[in-house]
C-alpha positions in Angstrom: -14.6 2.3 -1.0 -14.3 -0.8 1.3 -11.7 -2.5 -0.9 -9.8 0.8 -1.6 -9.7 1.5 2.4 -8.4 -2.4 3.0 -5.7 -1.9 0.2 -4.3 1.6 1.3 -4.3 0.0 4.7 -2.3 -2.8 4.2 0.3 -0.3 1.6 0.5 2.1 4.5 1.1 -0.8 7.1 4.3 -1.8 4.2 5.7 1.7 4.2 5.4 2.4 8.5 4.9 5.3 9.7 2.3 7.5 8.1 3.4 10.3 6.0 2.1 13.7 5.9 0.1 15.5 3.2 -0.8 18.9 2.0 -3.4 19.9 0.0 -3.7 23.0 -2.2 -7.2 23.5 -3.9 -9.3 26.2 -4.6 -12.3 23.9 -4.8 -13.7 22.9 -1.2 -15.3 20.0 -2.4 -12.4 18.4 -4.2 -10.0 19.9 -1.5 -12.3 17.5 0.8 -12.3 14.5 -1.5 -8.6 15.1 -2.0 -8.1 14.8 1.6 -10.9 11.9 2.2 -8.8 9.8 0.0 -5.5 10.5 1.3 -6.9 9.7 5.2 -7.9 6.4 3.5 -4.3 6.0 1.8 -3.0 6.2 5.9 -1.2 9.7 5.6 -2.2 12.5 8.4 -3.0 15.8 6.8 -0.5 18.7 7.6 -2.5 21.2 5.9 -5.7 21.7 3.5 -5.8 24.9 2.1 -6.7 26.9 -0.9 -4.0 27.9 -3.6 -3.9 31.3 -1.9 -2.2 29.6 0.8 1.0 29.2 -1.8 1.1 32.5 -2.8 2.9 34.3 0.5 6.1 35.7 0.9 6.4 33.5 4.1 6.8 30.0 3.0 4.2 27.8 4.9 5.8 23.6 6.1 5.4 21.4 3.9 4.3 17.7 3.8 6.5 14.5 3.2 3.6 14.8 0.4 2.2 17.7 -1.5 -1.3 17.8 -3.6 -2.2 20.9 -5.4 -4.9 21.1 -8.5 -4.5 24.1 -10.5 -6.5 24.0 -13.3 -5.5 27.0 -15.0 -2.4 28.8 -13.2 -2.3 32.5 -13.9 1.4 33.9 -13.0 1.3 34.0 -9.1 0.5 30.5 -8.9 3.2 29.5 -11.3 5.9 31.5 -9.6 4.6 29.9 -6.5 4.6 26.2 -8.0 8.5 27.3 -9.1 9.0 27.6 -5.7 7.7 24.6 -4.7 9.4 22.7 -7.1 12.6 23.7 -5.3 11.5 23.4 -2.2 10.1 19.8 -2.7 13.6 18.7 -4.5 15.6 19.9 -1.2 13.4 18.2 1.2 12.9 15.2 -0.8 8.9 15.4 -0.3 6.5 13.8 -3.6 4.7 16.6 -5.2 1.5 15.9 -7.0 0.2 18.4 -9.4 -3.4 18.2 -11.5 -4.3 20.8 -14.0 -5.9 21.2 -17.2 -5.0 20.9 -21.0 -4.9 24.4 -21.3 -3.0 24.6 -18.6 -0.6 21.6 -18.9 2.4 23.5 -20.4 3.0 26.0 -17.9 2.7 23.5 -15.6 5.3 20.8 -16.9 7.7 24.3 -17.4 7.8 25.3 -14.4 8.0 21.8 -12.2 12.0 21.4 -14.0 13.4 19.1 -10.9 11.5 17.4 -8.7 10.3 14.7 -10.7 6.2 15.7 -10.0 3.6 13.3 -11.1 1.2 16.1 -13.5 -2.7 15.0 -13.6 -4.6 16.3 -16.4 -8.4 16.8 -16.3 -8.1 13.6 -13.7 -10.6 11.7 -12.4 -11.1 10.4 -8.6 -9.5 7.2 -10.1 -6.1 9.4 -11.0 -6.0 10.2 -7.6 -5.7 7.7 -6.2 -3.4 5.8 -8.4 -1.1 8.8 -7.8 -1.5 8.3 -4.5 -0.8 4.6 -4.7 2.3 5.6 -6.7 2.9 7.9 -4.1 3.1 5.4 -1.3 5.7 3.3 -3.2 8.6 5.9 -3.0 7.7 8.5 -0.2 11.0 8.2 2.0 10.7 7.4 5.5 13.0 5.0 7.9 10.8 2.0 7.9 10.7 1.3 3.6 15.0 1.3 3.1 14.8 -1.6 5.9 12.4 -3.7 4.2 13.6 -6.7 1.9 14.0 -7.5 -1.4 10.6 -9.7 -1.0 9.1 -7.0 0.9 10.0 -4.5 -1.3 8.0 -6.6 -4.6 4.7 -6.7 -2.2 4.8 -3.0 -2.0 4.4 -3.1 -5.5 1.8 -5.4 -5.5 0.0 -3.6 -3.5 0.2 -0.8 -5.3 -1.2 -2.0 -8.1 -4.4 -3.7 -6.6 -4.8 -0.4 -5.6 -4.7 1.2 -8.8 -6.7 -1.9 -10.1 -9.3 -1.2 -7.7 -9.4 2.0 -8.5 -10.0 1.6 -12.2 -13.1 -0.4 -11.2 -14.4 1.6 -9.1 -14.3 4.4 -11.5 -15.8 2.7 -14.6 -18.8 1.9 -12.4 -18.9 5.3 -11.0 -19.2 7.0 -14.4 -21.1 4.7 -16.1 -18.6 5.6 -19.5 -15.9 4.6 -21.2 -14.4 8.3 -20.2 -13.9 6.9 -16.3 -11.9 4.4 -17.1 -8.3 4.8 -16.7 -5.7 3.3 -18.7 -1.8 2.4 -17.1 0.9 2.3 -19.3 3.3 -0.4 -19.2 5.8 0.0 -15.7 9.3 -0.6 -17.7 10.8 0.0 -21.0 13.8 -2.2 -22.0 16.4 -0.3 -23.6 19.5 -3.1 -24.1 22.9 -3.1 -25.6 21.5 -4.2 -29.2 19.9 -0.5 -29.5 21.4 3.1 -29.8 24.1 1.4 -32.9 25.4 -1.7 -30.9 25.8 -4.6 -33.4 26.4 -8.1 -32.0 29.1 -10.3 -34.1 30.5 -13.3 -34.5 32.8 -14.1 -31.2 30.4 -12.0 -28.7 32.6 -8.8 -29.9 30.3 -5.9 -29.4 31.5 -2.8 -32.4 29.7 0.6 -33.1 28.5 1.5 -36.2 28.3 4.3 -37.8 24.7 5.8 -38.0 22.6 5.5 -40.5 20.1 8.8 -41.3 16.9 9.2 -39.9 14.2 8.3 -42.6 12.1 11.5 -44.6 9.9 12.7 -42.2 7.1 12.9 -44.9 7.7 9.0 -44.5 7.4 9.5 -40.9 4.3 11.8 -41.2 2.5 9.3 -43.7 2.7 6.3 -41.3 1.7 8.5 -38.1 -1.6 8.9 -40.6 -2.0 5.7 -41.3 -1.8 4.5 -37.7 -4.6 7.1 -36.8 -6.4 6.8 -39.7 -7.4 3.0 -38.0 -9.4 5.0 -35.6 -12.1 5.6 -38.2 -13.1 2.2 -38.8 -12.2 0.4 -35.3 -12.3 1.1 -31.1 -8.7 3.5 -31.1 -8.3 1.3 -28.1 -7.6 -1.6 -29.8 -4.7 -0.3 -31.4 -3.3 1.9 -28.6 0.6 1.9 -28.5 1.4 5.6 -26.9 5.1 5.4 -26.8 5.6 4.3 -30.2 2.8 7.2 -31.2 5.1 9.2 -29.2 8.5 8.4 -30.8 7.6 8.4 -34.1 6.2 12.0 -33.8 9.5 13.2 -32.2 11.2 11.5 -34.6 9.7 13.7 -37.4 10.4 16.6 -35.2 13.5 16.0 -35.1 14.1 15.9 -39.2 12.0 19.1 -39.4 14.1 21.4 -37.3 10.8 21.7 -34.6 10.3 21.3 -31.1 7.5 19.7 -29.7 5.4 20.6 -27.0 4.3 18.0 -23.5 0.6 18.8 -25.0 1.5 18.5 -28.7 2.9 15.1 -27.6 0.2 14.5 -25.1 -2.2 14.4 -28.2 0.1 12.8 -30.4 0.5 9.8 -27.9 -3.7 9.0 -29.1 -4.5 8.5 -25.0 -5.2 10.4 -22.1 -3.4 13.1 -21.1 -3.1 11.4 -17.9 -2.0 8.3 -19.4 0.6 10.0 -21.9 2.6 11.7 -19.1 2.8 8.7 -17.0 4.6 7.2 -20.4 6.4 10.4 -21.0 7.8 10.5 -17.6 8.5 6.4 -17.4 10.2 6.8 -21.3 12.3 9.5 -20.0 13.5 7.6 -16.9 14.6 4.7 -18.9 16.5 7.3 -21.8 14.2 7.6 -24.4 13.4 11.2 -23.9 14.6 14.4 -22.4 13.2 17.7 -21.5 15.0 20.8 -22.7 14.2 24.2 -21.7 13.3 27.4 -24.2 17.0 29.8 -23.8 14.3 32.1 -24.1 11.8 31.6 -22.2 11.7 29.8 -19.4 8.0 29.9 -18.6 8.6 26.9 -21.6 10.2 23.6 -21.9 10.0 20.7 -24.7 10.5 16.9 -25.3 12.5 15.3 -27.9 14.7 12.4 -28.3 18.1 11.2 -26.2 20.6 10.9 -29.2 20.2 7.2 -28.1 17.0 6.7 -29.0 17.3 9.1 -32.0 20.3 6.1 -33.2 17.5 3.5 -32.3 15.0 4.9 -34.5 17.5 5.8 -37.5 18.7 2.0 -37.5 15.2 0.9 -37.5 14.1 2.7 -40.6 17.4 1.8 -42.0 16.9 -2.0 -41.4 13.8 -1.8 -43.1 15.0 0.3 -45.7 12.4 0.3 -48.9 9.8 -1.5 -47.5 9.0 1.2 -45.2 7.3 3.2 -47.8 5.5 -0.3 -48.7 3.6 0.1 -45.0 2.3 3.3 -45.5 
């Protein structure tokens, strides 16, 4: 972990003064790997504690960071996690959640507004890249006085952290399951898209809509693109967010809502991997959660009506020939 401790030291170093941490885990062994790796990252430890320690009517200080694993929540602990949701978004502290498939639902419904990163089945390498992330934006005095340069070497070091970290895992593991796979750190969503159309003089006019193509279309080409996976590494053909758009496009059409683990395993990656895209797509307005009128122990994705334009003038600027791809 040499190269992991001299990267986290030189992040911490960027950000100043060492924030706090606390850490929620029923296991004592990953409760003291969790906090091994966060004393490497530079943050002092507030608390480490088992997921009892949530569960009180007296609510305990928090951390200017929170780690909890949960694998599979039972209704305390997602009452409790509701209530740390609220309390993170008022103090403005970076929660950190890891959990299972199984459990990944209740999770993501009941974390509505403070923006948590969600770990699913995560390795030691997802840890740490969280944490990485984590450094990048935990507020404290020292960070809003830093310049624009500054600022770009903060994210440089994050990501030779993260890099490191991939590394370290494959090795590690000795497998292909240890590696770790980041999604791209932008989307570009310009003026051309959501029904924009450039003409002569530079005069920008909106266009009517076009409809959004047969979702048996839709259905056939998400087939196709996984049927690839038969004959050839799925890596090679990875592309999550289109995955991802293309299944909530047929959605859409058909009247259904889909799920964060329907879409996790419609992205064709990790878990992991699909909510770091589902999260960075949503930023840039690609996606949005709605919540179950219901129930609100549920939530779903599905497309901005920007995106939903994007997609219909797509498949209506290639018209026939979409059927000719499938």
């Amino acid at each position: 972990m040499g190269q992991v401790d001299f990267a986290y030291d030189t992040l911490a170093g960027a950000v100043g003064v060492a924030p706090s941490v606390s850490i929620f885990a029923d296991r004592e062994d990953l409760r003291q790997q969790m906090r091994g790796d966060a004393a490497a990252a530079g943050m002092s430890l507030r608390e480490c504690a088992g997921l009892d320690a949530l569960l009180g009517d007296n609510p305990r200080p928090l951390g200017e960071a929170v780690l909890i694993d949960c694998p599979m929540p039972d209704c305390a602990t997602v009452a409790a996690l509701s209530r740390i949701d609220e309390r993170v978004l008022r103090s403005g502290a970076q929660l950190v959640v890891s959990t299972s498939v199984d459990g990944l639902d209740d999770v993501f419904a009941c974390l509505s507004q403070c923006q948590p990163q969600i770990l699913v089945n995560p390795h030691r390498a997802d840890r740490i890249i969280a944490l990485g992330r984590l450094l990048s934006v935990v507020p404290n005095t020292r960070l809003r006085e830093l310049s624009e340069e500054d600022r770009l070497t903060l994210l440089r070091l994050t990501e030779q952290v993260n890099q490191i970290a991939e590394k370290l895992e494959r090795l590690g593991d000795g497998e292909d399951g240890g590696a770790v796979r980041s999604p791209a750190h932008a989307f570009r969503f310009g003026e051309e898209a959501g029904g924009t159309l450039r003409q002569p003089g530079d005069r920008l006019v909106r266009s009517t809509r076009p409809p959004l193509p047969d979702p048996r279309l839709v259905r056939r080409i998400i087939h196709q693109r996984q049927l690839r996976a038969r004959f050839f590494d799925g890596e090679l053909f990875a592309d999550p967010a289109w995955d991802m758009l293309l299944d909530l496009t047929a959605a859409r059409v058909e009247h259904t809502r889909v799920s964060v683990t329907s879409l996790c395993i419609a992205s064709g990656v990790p878990p992991t991997t699909a909510l770091r895209w589902i999260s960075q797509m949503t930023d840039a307005g690609l996606l949005e959660r709605v919540e179950d009128e219901t129930d609100r122990r549920r939530a779903f994705i599905q497309l901005t009506d920007k995106a939903t334009d994007a997609m219909a003038r797509y498949f209506d600027e290639l018209g026939k020939s979409a059927a000719a791809l499938v």
